[in-house]
Backbone bond lengths (Angstrom), bond angles and torsions (degrees), N, CA, C in turn:
res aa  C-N    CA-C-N  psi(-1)  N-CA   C-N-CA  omega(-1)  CA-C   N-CA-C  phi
1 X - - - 1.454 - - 1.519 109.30 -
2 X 1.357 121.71 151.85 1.418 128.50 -171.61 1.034 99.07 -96.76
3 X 1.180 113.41 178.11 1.495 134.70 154.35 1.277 133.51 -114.32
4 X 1.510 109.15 121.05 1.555 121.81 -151.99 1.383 109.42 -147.00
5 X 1.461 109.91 175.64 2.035 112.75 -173.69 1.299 82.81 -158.97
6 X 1.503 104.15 114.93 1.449 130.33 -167.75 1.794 92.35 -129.58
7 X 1.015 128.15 113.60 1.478 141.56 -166.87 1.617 110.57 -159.84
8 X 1.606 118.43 138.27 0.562 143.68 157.61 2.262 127.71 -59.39
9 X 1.564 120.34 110.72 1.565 118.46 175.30 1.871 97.92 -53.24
10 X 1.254 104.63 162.42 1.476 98.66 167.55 1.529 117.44 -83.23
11 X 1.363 110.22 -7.34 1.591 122.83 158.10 1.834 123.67 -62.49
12 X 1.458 110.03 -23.30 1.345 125.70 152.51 1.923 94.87 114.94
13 X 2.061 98.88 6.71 1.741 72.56 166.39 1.526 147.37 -96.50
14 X 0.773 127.44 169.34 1.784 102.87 -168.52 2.027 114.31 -78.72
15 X 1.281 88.89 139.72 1.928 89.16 179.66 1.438 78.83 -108.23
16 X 1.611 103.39 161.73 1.594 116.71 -166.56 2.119 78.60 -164.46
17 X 1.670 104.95 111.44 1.802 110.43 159.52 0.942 87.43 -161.75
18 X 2.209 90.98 140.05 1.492 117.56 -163.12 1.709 94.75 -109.48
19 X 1.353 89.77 132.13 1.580 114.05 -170.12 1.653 118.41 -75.29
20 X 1.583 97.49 2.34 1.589 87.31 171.80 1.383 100.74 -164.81
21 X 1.546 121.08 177.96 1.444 122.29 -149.39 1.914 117.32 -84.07
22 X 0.894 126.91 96.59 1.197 137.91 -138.43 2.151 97.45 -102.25
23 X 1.398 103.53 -1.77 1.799 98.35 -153.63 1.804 77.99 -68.48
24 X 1.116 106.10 171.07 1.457 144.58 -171.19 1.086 95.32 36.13
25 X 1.308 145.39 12.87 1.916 128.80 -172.12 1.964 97.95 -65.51
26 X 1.260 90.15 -164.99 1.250 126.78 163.31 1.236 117.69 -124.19
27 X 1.390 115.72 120.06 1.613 110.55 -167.06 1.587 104.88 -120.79
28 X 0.965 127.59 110.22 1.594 109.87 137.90 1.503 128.22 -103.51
29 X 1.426 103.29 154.14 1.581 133.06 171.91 1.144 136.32 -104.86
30 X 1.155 113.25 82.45 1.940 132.58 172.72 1.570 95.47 -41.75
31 X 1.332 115.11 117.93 1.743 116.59 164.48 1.058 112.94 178.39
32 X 1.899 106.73 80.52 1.549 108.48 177.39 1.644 98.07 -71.38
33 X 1.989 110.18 147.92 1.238 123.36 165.07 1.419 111.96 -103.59
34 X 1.794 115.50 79.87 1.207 131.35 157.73 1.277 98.22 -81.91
35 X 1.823 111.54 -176.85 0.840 114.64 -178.06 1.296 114.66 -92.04
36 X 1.654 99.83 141.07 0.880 138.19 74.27 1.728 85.34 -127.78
37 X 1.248 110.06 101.23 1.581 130.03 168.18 1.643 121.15 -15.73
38 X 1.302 99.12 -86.47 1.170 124.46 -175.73 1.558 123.51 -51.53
39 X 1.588 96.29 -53.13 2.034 104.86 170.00 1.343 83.12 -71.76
40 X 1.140 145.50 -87.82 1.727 129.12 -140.75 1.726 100.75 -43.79
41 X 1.271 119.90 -57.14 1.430 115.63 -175.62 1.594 124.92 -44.87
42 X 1.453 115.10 -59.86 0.951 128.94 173.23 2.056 118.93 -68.29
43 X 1.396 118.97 1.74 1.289 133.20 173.48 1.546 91.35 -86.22
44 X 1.794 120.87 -68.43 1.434 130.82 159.46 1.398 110.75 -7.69
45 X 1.408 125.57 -92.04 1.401 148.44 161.94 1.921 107.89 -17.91
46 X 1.287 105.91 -68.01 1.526 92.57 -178.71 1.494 108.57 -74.77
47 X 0.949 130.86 -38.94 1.919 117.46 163.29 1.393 130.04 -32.68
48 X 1.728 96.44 -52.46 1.425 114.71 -171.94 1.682 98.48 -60.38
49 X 1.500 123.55 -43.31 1.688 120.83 -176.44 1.126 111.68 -60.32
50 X 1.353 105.57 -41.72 1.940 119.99 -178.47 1.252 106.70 -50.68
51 X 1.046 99.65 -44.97 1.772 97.29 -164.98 1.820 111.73 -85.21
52 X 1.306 100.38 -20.84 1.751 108.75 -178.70 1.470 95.12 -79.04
53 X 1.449 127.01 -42.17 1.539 115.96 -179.50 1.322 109.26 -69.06
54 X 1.206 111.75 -14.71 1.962 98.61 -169.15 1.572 91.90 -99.35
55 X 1.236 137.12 21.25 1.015 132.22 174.54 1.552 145.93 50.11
56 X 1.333 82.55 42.86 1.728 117.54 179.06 1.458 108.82 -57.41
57 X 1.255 141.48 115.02 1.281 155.07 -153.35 1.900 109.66 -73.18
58 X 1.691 92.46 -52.49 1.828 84.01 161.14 1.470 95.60 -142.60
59 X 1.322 135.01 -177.70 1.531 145.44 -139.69 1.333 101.75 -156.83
60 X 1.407 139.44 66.48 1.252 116.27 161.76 1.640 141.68 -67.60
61 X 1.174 122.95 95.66 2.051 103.01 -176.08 1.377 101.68 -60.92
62 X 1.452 130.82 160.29 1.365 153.96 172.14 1.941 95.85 -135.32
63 X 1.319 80.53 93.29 1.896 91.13 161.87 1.283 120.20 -118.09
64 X 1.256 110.67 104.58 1.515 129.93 -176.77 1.175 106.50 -70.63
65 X 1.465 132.76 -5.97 1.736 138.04 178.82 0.889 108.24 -158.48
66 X 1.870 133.37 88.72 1.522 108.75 160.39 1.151 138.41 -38.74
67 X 0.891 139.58 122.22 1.846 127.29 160.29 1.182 112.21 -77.38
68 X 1.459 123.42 158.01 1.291 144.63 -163.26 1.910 109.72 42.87
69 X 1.256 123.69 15.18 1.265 110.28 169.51 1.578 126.74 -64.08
70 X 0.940 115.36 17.03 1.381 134.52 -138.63 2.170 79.79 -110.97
71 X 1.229 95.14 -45.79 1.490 93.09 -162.73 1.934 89.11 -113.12
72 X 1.378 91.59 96.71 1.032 105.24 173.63 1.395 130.44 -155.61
73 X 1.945 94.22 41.87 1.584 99.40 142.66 1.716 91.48 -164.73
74 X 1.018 122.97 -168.19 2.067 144.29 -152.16 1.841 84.22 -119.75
75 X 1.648 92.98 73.71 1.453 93.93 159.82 1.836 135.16 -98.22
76 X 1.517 106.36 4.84 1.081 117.31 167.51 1.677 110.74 -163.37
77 X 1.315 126.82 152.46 0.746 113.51 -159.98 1.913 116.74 -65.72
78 X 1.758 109.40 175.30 1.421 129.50 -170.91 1.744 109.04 22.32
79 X 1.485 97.66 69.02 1.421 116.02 177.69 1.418 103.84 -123.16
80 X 1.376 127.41 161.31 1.614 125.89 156.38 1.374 121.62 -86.37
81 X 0.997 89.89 168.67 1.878 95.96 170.51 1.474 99.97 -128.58
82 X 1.551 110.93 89.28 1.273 112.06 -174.44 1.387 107.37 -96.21
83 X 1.066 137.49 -3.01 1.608 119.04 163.56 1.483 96.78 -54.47
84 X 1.546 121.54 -48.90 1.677 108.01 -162.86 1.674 99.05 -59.06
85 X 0.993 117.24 -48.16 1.643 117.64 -160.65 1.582 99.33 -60.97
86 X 1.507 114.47 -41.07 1.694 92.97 169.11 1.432 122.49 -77.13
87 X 1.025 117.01 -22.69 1.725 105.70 164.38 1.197 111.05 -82.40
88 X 1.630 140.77 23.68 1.249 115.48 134.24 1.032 119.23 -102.30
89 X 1.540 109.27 -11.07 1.560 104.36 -169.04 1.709 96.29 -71.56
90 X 1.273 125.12 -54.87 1.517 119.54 153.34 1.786 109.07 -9.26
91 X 0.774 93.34 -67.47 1.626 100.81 -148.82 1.354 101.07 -61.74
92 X 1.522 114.06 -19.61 1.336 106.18 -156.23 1.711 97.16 -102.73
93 X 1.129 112.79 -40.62 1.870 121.28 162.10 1.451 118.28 -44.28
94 X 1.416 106.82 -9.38 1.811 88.23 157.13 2.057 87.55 124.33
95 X 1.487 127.12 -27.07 1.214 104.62 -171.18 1.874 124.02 -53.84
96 X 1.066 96.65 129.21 1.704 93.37 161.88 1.639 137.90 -65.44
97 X 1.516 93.32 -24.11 1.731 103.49 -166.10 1.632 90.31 -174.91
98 X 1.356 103.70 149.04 1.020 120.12 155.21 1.729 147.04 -138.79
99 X 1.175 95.47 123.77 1.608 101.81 -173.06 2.005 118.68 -93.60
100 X 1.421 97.73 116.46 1.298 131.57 -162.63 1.790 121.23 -99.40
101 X 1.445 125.57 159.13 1.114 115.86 177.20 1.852 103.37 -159.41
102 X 1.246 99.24 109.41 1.571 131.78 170.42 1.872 95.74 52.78
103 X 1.205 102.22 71.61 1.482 114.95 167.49 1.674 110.15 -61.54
104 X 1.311 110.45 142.09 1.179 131.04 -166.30 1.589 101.03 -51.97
105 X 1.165 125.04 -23.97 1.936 135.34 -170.00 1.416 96.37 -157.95
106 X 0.901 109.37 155.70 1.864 134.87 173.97 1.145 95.63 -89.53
107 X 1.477 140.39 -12.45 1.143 127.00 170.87 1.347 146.52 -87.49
108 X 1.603 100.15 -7.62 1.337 124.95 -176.57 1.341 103.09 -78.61
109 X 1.559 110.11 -19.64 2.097 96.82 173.35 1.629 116.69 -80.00
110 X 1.580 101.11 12.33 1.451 111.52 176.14 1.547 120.28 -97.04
111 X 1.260 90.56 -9.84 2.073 110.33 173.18 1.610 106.78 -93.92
112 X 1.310 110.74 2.21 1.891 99.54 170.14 1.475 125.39 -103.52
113 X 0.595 147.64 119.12 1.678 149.68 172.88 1.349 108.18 -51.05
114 X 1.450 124.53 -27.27 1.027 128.16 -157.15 1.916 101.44 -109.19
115 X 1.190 127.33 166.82 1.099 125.34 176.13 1.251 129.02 -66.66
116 X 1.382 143.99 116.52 1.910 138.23 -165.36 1.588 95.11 -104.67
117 X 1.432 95.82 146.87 1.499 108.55 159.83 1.529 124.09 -131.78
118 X 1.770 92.35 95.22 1.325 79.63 -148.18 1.896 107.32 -93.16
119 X 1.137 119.14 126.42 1.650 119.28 178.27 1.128 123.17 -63.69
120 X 1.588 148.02 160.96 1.178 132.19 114.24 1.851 140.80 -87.01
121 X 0.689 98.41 159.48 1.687 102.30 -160.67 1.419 111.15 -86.57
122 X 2.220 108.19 -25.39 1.416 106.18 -169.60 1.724 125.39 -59.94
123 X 1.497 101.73 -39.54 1.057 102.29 169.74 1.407 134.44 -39.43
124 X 1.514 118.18 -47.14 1.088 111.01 143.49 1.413 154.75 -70.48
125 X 1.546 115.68 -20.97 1.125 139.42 -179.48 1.893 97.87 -64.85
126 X 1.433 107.45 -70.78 1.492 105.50 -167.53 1.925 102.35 -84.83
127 X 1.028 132.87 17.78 1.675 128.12 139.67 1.441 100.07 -71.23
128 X 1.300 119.64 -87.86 1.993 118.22 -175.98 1.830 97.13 -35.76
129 X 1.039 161.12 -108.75 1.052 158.66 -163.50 1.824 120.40 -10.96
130 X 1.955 84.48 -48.07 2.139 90.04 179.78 1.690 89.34 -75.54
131 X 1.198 124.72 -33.93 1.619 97.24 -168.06 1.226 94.69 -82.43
132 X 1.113 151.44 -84.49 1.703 155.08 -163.65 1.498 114.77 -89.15
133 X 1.874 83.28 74.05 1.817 104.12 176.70 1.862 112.94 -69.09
134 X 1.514 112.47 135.85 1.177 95.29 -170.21 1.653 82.10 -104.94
135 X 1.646 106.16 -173.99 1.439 112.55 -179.48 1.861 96.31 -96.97
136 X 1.467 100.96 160.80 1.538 120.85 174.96 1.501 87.01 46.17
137 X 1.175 114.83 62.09 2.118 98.34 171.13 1.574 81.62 -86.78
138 X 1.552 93.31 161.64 1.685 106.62 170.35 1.120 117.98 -150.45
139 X 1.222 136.40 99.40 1.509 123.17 175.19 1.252 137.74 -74.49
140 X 0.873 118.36 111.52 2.217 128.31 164.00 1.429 113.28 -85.78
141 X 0.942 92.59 144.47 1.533 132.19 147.63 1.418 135.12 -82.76
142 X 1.201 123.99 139.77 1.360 126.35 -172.48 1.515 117.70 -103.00
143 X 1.048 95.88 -16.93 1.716 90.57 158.43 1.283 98.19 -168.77
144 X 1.654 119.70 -168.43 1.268 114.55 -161.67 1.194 120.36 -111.75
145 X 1.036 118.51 22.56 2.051 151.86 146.17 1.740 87.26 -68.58
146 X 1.299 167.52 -67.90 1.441 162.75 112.84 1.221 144.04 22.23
147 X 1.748 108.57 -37.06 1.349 106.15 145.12 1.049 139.95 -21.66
148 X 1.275 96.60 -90.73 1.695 113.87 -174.09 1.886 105.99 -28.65
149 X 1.396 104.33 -68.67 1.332 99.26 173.05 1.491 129.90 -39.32
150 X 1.786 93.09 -48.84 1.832 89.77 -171.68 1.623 114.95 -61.76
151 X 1.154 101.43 -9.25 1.869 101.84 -172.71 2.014 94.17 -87.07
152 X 0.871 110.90 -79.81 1.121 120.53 146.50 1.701 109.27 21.49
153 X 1.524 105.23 -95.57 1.854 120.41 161.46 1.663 86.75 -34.78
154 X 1.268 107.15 -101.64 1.293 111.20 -175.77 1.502 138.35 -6.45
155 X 1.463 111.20 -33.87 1.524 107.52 157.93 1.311 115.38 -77.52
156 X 1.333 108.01 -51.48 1.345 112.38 -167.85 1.816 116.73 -48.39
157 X 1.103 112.97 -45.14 1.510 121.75 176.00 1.973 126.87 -95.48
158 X 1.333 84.37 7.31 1.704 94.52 172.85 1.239 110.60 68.84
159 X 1.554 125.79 63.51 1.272 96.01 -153.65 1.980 84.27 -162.49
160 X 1.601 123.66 126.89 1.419 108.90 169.23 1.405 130.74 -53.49
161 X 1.527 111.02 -170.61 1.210 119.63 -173.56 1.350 115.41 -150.79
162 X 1.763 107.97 108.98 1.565 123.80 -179.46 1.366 109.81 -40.03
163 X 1.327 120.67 144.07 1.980 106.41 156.34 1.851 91.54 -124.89
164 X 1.230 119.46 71.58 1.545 132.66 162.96 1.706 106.25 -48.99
165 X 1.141 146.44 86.74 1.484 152.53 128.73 1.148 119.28 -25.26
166 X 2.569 97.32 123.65 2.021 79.85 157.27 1.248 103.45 -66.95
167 X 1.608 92.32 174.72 1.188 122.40 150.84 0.997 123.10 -61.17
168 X 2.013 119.77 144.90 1.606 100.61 -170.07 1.334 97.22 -112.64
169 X 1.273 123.16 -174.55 1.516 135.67 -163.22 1.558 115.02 -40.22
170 X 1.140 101.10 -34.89 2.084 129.03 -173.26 1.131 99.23 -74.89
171 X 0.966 130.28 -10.22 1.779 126.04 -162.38 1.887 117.96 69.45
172 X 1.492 106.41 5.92 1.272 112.17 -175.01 1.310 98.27 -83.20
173 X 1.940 113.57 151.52 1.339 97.07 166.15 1.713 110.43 -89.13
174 X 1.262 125.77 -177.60 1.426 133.95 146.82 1.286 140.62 -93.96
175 X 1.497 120.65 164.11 1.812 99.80 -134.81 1.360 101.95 -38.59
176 X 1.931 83.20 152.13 2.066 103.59 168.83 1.390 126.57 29.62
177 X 1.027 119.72 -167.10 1.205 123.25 -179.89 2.127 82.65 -172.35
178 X 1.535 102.41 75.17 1.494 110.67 -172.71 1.981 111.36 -34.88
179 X 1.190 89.77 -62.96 1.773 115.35 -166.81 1.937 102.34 -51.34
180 X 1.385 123.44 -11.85 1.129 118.82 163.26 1.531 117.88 -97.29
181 X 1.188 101.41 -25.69 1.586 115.93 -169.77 1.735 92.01 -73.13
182 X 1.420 120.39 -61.25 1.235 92.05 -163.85 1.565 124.25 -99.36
183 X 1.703 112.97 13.22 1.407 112.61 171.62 1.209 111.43 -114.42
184 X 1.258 125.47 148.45 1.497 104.22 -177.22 1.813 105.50 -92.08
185 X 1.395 119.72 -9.20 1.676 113.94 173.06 1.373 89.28 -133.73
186 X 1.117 143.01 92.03 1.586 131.25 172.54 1.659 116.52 -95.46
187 X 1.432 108.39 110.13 1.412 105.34 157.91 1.333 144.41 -40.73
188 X 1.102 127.67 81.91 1.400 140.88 179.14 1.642 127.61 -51.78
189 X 1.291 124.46 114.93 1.544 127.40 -161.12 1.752 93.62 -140.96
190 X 1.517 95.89 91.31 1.805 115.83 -172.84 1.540 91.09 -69.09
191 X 1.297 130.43 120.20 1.405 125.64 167.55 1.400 132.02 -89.16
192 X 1.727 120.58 40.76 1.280 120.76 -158.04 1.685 113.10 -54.46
């Protein structure tokens, strides 16, 4: 771990100065942008400069959660495609490479200039699960970019698969909501 002074302006913006001599290192930066989205991202962003001015030799980010991967393609019209805009804004704050874990699409490591490494998580996820099987486990998905995976988990650990629906405009849901219907307490394992 480095040494750093990560503080808040009383205006609420973030100050980010690294407490020791960093030129030619190798740096990486732990900073998943869950929510709260935007401050985690933009905390990311002022580090990543910090560390390119102090002359850090290469820059790795480590994002354990993209944010905004979610919107990552022009599915209706005058929308963004902000996964691309955060992998440049990345790219452009100084990272060298980035190391990733189960991005919303395989395609978003096609919006970086810079090199992705991108992980998956199942391997570990469904080992802990086959050894410490719970009862009624059930896996969902959060949307239907998620499927595929949740069935997926779902073989691997013996185990069903919720199909939880939004709600549509009416306030009705759409078909079932399986994973209640057939357990009466079912353990839930969201597979984002």
């Amino acid at each position: 771990m480095g040494r750093a002074l990560a503080e808040r302006f009383s205006d609420g913006e973030f100050n980010f100065q690294i407490d020791e001599n960093v030129r030619g290192g190798d740096v990486f930066i732990v900073q998943p942008t869950c929510p709260p989205t935007d401050e985690h991202l933009m905390e990311l962003l002022i580090m990543l400069d910090a560390f390119r001015r102090s002359s850090a030799e290469r820059i790795t980010a480590v994002i354990p959660y993209y944010g905004y991967g979610r919107s990552d393609k022009k599915d209706r019209p005058r929308v963004p495609i902000s996964a691309r805009l955060v992998a440049n804004l990345i790219s452009v704050a100084g990272a060298d490479r980035l190391l990733t874990i189960d991005l919303h699409a395989a395609q978003i490591q096609g919006f970086f200039d810079i090199p992705v490494d991108h992980l998956y998580s199942a391997p570990v996820m469904i080992g802990y699960y086959q050894e410490n099987p719970l009862p009624n486990l059930t896996v969902v998905a959060p949307d239907t970019g998620g499927a595929e995976r949740a069935r997926a988990y779902a073989k691997a650990t013996g185990c069903g698969t919720g199909a939880v629906r939004q709600a549509t405009r009416k306030g009705k849901r759409r078909r079932g909501d399986e994973c209640r219907r057939r357990c009466a307490r079912p353990q839930l394992f969201d597979c984002r």
